[in-house]
MIBATOR-714498 format. One record per residue: residue in three letters; x, z, y of N, C-alpha, C, CB in turn; residue number from 0. Coordinates in Angstrom, 3 decimals, padded with zeros to 6 digits. Glycine has a CB too. Example, Ala and Ser with C-alpha at 12.3 -4.5 7.8 and 13.67 -1.06 7.14 Angstrom:
2
ALA, 013.190, 007.800, -005.690, 012.300, 007.800, -004.500, 013.200, 007.800, -003.300, 011.308, 009.046, -004.473, 0 $
SER, 012.850, 007.080, -002.250, 013.670, 007.140, -001.060, 012.900, 007.870, 000.030, 014.084, 005.725, -000.598, 1 $
//
This chain:
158
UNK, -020.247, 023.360, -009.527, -019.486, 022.209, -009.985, -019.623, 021.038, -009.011, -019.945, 021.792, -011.383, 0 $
UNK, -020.632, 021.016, -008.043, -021.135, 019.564, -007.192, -020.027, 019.795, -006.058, -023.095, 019.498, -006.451, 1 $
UNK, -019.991, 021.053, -006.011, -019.097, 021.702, -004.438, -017.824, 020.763, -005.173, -018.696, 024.129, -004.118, 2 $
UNK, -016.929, 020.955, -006.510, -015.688, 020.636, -006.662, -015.384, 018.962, -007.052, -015.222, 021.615, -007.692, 3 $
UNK, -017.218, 018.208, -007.499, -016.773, 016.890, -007.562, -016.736, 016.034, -005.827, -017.905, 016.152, -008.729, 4 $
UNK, -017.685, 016.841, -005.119, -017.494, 016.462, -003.751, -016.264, 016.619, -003.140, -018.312, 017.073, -003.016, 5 $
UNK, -015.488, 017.694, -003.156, -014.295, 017.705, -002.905, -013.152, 016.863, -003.125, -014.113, 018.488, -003.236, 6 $
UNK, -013.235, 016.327, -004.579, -012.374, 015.751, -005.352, -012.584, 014.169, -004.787, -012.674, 016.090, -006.961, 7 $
UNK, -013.582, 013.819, -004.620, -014.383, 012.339, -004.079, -013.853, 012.352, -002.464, -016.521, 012.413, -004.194, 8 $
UNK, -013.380, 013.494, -002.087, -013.488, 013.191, -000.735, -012.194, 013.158, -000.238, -014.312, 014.088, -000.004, 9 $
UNK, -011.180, 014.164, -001.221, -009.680, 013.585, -001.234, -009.579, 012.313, -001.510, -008.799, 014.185, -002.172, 10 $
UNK, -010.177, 011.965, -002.301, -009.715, 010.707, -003.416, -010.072, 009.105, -002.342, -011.087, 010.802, -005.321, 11 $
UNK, -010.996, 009.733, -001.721, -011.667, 008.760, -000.825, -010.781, 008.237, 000.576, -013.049, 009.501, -000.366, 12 $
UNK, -010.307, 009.726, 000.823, -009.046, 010.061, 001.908, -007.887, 009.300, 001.501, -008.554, 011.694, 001.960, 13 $
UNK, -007.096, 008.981, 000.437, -005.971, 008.924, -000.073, -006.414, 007.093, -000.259, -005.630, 010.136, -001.477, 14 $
UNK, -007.368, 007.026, -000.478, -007.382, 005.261, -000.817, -007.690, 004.593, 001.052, -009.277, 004.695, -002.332, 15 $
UNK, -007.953, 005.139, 001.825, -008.108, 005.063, 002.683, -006.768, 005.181, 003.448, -009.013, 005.695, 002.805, 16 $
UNK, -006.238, 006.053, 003.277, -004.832, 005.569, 004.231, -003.882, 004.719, 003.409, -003.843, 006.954, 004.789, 17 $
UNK, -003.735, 004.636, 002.083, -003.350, 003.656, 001.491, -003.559, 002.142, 001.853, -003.748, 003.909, 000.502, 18 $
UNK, -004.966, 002.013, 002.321, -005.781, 000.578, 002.923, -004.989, 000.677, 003.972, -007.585, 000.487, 003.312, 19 $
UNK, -005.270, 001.483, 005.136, -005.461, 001.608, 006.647, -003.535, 001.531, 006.569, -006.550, 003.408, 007.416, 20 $
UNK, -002.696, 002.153, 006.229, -001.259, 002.278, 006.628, -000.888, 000.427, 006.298, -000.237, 003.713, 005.454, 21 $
UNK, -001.364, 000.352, 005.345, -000.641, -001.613, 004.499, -001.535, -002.365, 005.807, -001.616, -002.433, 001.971, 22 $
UNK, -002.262, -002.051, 006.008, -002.917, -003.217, 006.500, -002.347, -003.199, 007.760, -004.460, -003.244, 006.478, 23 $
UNK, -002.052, -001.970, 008.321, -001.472, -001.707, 009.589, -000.113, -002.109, 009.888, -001.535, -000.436, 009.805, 24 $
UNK, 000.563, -002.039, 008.697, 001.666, -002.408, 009.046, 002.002, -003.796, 008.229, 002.568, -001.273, 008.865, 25 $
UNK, 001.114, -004.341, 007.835, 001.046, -005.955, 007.511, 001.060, -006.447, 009.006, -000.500, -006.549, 006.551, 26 $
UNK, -000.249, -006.454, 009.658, 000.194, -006.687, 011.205, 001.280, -006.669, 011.619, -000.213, -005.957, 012.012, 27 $
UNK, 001.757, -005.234, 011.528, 003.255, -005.279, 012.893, 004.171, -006.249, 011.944, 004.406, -003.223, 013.359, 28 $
UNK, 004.398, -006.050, 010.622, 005.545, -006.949, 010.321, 005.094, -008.548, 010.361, 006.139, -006.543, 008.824, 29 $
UNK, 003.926, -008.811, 010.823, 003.547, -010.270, 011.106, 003.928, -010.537, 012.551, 001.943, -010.572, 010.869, 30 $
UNK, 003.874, -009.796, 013.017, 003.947, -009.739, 014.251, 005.721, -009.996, 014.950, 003.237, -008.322, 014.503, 31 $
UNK, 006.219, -008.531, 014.260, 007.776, -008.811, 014.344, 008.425, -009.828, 013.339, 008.524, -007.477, 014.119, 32 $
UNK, 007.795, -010.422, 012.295, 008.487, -011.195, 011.656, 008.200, -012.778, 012.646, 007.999, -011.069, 009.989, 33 $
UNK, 007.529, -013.448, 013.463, 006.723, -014.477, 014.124, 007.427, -014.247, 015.519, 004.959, -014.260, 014.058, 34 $
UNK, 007.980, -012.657, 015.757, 008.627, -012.950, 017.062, 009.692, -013.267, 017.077, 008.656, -012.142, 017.857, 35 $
UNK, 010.607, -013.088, 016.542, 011.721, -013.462, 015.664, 013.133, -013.226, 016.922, 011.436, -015.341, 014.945, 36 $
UNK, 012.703, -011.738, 017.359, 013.495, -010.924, 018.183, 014.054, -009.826, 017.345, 012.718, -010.399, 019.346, 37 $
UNK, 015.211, -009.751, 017.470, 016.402, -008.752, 016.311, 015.652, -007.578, 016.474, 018.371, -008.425, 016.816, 38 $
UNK, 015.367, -006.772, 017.993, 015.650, -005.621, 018.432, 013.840, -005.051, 017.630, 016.105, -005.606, 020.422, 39 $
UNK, 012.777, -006.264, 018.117, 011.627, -006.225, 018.116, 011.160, -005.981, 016.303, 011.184, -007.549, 018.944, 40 $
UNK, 012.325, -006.517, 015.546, 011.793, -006.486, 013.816, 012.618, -005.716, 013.666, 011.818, -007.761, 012.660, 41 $
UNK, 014.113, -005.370, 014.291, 014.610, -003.727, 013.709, 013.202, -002.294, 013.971, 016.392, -003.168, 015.001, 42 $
UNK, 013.103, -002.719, 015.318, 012.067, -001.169, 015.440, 010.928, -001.024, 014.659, 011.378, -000.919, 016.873, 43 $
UNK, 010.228, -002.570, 014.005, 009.204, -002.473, 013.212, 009.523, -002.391, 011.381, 008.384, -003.702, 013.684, 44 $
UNK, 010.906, -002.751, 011.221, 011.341, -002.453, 009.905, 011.569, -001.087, 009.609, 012.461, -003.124, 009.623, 45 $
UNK, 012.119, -000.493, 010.908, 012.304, 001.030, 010.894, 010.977, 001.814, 010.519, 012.800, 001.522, 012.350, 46 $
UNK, 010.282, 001.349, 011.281, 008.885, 001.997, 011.269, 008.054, 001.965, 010.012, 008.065, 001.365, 012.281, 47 $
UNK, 008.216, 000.330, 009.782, 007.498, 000.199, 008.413, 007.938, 001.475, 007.068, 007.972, -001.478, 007.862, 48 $
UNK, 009.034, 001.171, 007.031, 009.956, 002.116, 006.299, 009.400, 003.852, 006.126, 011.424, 002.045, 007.215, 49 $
UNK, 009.466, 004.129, 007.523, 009.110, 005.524, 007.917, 007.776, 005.802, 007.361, 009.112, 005.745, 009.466, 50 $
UNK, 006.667, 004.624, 007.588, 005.369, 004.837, 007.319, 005.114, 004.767, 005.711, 004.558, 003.819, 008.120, 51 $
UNK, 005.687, 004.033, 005.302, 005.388, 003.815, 003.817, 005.891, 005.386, 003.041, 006.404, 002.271, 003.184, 52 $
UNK, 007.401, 006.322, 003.216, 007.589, 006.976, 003.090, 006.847, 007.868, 002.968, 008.115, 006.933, 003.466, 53 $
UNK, 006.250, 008.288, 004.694, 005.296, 009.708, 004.456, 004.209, 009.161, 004.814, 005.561, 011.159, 005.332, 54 $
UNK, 003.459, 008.101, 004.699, 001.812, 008.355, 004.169, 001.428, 007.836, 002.858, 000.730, 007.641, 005.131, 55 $
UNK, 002.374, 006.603, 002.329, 001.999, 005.868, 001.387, 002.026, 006.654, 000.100, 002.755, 004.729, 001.387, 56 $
UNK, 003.563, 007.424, -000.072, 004.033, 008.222, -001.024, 003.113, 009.419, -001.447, 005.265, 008.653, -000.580, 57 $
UNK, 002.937, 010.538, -000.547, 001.636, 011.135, -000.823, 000.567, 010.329, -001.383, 001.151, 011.657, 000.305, 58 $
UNK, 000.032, 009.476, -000.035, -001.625, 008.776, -001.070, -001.400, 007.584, -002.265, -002.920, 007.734, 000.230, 59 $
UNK, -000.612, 007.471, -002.659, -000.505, 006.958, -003.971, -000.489, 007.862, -004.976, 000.538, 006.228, -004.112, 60 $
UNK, 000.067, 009.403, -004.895, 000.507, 009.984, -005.492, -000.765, 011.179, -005.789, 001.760, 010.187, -004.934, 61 $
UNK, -001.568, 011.135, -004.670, -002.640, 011.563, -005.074, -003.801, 011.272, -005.576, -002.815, 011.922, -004.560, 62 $
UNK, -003.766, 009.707, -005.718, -005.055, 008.789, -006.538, -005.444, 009.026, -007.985, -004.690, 007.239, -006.607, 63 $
UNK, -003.909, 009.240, -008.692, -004.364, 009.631, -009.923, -004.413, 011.160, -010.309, -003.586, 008.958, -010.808, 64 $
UNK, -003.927, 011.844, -009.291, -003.943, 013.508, -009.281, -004.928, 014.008, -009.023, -003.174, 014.180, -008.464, 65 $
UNK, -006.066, 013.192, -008.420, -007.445, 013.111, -007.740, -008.106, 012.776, -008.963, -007.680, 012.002, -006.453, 66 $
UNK, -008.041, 011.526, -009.092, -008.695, 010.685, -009.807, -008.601, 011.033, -011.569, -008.108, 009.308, -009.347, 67 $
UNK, -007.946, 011.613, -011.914, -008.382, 011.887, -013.354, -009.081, 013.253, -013.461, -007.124, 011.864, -014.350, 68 $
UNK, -008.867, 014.106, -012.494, -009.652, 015.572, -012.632, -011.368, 014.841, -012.487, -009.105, 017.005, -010.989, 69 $
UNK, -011.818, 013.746, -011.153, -012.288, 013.487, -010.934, -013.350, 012.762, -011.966, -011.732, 013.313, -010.213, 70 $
UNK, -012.581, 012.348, -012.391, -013.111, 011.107, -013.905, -014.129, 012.279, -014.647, -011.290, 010.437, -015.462, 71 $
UNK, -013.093, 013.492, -015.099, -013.250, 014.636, -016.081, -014.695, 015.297, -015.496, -011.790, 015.808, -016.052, 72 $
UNK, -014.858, 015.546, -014.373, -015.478, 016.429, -013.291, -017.102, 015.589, -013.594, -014.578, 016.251, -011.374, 73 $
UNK, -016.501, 014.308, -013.613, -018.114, 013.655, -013.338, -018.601, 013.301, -014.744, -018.176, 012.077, -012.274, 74 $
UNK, -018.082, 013.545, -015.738, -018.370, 013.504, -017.271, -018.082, 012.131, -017.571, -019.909, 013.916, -017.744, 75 $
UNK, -017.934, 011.341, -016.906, -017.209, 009.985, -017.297, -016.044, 009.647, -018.537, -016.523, 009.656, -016.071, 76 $
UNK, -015.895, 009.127, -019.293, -015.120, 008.837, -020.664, -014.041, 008.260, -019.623, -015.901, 007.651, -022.084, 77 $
UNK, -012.945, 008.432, -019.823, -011.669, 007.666, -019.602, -011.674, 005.982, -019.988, -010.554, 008.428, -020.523, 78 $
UNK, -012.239, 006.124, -020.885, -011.883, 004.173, -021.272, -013.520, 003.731, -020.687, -011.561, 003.552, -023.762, 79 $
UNK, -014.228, 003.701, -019.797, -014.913, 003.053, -018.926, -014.443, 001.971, -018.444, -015.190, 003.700, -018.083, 80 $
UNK, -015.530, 000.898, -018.445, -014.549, -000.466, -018.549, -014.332, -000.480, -016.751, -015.539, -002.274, -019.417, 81 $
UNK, -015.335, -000.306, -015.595, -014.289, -000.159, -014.257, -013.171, 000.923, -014.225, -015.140, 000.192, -012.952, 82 $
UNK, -013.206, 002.302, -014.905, -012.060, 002.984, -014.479, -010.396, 002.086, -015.335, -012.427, 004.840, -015.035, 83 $
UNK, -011.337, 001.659, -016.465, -009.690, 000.671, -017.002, -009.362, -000.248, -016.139, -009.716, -000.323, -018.466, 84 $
UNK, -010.500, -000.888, -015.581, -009.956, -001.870, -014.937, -009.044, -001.531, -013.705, -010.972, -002.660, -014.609, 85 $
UNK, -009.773, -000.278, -013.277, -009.165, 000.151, -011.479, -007.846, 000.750, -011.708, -010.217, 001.534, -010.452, 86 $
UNK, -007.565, 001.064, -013.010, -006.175, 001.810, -013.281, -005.293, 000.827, -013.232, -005.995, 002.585, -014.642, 87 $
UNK, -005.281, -000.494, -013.999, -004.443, -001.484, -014.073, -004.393, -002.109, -012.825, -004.740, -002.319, -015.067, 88 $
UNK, -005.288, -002.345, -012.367, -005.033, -002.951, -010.747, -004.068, -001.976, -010.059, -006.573, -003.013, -009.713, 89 $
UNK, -004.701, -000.612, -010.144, -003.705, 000.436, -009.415, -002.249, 000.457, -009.663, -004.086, 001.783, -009.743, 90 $
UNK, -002.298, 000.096, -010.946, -000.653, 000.199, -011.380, -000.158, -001.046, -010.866, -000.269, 000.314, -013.127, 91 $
UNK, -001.114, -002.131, -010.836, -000.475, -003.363, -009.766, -000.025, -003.251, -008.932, -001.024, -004.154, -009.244, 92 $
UNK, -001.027, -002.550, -008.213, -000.955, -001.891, -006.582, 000.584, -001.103, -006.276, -002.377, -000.494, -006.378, 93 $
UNK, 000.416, -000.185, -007.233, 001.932, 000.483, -006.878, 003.369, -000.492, -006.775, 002.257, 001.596, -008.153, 94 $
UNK, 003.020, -001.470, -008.174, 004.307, -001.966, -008.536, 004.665, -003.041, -006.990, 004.170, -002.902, -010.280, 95 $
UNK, 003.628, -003.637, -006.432, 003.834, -004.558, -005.203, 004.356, -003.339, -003.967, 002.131, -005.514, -004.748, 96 $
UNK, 003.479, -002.289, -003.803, 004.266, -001.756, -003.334, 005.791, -001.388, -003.408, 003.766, -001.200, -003.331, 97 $
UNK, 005.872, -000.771, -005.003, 007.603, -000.530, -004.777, 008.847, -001.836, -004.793, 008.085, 000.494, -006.132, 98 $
UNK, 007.861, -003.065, -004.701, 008.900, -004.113, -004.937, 008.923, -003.884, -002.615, 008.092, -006.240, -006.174, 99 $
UNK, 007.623, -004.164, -002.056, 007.433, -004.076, -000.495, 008.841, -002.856, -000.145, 005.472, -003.366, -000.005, 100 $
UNK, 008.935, -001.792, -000.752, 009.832, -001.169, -000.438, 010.826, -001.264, 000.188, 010.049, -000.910, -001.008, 101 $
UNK, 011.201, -002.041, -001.128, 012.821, -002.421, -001.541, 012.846, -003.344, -000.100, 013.187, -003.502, -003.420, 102 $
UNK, 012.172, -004.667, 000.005, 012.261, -005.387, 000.768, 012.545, -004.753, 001.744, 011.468, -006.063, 000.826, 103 $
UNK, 011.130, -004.080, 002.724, 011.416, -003.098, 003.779, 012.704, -002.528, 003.955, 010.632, -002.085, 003.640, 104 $
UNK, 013.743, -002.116, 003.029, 014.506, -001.489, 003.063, 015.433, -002.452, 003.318, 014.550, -000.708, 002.178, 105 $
UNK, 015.595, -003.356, 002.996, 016.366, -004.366, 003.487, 016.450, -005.299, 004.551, 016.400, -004.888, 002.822, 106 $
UNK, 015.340, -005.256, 004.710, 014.750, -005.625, 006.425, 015.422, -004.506, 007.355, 012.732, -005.449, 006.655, 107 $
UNK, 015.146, -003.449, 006.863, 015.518, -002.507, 008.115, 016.823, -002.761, 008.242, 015.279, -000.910, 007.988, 108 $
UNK, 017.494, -002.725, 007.110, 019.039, -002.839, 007.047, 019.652, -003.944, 007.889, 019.489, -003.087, 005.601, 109 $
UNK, 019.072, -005.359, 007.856, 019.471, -006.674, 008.052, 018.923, -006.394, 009.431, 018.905, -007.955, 007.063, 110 $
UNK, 017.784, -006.269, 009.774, 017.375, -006.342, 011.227, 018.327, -005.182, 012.570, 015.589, -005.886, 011.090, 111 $
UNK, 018.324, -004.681, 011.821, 019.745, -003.921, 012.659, 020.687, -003.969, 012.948, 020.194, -003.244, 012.522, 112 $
UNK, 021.333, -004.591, 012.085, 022.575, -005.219, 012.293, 022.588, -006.555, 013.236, 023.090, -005.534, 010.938, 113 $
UNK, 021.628, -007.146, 013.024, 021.299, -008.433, 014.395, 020.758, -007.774, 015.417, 020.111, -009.756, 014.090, 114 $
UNK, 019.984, -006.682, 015.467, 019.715, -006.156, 016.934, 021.378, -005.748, 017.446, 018.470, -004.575, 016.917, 115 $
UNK, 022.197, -005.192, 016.770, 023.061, -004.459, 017.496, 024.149, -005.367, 017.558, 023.373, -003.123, 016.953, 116 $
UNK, 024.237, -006.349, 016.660, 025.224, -007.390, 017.525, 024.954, -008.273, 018.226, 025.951, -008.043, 016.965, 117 $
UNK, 023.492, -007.844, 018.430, 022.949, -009.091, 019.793, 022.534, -010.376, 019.192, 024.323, -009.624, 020.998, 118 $
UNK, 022.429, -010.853, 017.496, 022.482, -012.241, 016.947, 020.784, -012.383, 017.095, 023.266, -012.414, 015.178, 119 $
UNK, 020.431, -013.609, 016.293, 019.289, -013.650, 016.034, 019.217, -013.339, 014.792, 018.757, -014.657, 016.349, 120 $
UNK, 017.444, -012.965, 014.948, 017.616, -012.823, 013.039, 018.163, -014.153, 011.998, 015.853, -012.527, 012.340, 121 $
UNK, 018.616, -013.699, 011.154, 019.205, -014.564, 010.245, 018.019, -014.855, 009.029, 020.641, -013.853, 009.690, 122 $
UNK, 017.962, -016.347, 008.667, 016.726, -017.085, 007.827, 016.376, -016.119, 006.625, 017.203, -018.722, 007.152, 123 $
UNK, 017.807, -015.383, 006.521, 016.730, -014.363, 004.884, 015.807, -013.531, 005.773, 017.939, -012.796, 003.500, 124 $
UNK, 015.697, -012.979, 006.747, 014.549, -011.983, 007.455, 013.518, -012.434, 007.193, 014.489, -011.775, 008.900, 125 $
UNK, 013.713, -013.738, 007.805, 011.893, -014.315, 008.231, 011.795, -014.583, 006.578, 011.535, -016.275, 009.617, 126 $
UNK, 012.147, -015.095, 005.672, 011.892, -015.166, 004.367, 011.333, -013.839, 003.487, 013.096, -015.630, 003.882, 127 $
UNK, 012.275, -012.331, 004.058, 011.937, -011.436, 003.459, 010.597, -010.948, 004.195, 013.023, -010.579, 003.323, 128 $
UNK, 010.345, -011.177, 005.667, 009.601, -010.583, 006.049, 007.763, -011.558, 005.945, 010.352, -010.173, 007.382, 129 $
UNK, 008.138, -012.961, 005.653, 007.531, -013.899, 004.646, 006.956, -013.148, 003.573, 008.524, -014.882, 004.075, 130 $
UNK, 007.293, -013.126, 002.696, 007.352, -012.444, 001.431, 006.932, -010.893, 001.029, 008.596, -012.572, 001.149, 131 $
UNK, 007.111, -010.100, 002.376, 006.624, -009.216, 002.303, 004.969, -008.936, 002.692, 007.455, -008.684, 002.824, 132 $
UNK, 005.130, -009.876, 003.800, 003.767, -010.207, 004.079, 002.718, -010.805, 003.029, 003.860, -011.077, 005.078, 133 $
UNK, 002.983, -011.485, 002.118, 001.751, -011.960, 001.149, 002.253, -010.840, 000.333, 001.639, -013.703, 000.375, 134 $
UNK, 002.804, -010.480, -000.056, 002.679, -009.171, -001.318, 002.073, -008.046, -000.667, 004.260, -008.542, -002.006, 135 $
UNK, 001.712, -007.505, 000.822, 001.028, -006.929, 001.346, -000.457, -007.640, 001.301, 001.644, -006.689, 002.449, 136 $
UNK, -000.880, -008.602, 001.501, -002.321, -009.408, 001.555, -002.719, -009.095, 000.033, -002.219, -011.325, 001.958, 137 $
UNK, -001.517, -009.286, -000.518, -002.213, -009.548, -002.391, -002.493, -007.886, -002.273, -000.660, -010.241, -004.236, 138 $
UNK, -001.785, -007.408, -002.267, -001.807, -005.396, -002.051, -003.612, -005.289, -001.846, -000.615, -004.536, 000.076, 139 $
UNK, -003.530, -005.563, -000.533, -005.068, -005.158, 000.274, -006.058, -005.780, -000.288, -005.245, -005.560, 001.827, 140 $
UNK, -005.723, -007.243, -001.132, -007.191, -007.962, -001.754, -007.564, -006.259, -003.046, -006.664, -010.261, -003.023, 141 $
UNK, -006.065, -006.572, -003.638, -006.519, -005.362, -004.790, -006.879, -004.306, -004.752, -005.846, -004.994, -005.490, 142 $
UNK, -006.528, -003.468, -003.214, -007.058, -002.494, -003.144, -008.355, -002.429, -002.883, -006.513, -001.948, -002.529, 143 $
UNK, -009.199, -003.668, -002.210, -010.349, -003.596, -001.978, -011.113, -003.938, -003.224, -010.594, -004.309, -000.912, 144 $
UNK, -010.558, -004.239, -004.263, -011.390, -004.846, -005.534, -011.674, -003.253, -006.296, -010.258, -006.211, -006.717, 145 $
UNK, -010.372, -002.401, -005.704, -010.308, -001.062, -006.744, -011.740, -000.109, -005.334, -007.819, 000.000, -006.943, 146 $
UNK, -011.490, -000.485, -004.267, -012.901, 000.154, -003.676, -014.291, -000.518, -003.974, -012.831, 000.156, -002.109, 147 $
UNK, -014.213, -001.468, -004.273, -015.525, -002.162, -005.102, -015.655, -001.468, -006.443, -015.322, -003.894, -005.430, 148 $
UNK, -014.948, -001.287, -007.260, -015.481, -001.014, -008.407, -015.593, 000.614, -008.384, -014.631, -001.658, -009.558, 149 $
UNK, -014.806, 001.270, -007.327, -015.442, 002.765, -007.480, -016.615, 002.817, -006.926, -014.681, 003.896, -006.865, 150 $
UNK, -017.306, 001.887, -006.107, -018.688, 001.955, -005.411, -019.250, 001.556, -006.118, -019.035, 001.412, -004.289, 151 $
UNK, -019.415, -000.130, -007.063, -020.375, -000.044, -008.084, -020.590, 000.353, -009.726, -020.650, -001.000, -007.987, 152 $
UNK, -019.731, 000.659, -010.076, -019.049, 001.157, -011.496, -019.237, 000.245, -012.633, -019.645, 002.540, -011.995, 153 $
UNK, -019.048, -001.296, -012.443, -019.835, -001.771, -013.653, -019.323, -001.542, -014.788, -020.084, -003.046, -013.691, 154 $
UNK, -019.941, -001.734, -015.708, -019.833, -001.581, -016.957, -020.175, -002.757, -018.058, -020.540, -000.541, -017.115, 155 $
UNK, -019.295, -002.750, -019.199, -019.208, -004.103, -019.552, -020.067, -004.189, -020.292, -018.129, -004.611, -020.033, 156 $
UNK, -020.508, -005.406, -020.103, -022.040, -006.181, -020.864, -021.648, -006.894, -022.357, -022.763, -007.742, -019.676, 157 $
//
């Protein structure tokens, strides 16, 4: 049974980890292309963002709780534990900022392309969306690190 909770801990560990590592990574570039405020330079990073959120985010979101409740079960832990309640609701935070980051992204890519290819500058909703996307990414990463705090210390309510 130790062989299958180690396993389960080590996906689970994997999946919150590129979840961190992809947002945070691409919080940068869209700080980066949103501050340079070159069409061609925030189309290729809206594209990208896009691409990345797709195939790494989608999997490791999707495996936190596919992980994480066998995991719960595995280690004899009760479901209503006051950190796993807490880390679930944050998580469901987590997702929902993500799928709003999406949408945005998706519209960034859209808008930033169309000014790379007619040569304009970006137009004021970019830097606003790409504004905006940026602190809902920061708020993202505070929460995800609050949900890696409480799987490291497990408190429990007093």
């Amino acid at each position: 049974m130790l062989d299958v909770i180690l396993a389960l801990k080590f996906v689970h560990m994997i999946a919150m980890a590129v979840m961190f590592g992809t947002w945070m990574c691409l919080t940068l570039f869209m700080v980066s292309a949103g501050w340079s405020g070159k069409a061609a330079l925030a189309a290729f990073t809206a594209r990208f963002a896009v691409r990345a959120e797709l195939t790494l985010m989608i999997p490791a979101l999707a495996l936190q709780p596919l992980v994480g409740y066998p995991l719960a079960i595995a280690i004899g832990d009760q479901l209503d534990v006051y950190w796993l309640e807490v880390s679930v609701a944050i998580y469901a935070a987590v997702v929902a900022a993500w799928l709003v980051n999406l949408v945005i992204a998706l519209r960034l890519r859209k808008a930033t392309h169309a000014a790379a290819v007619s040569g304009k500058v970006l137009p004021r909703t970019c830097r606003r969306l790409f504004f905006v996307w940026n602190v809902i990414s920061l708020a993202g990463l505070f929460a995800m690190a609050a949900i890696m705090a409480l799987m490291v210390w497990q408190p429990h309510r007093y």
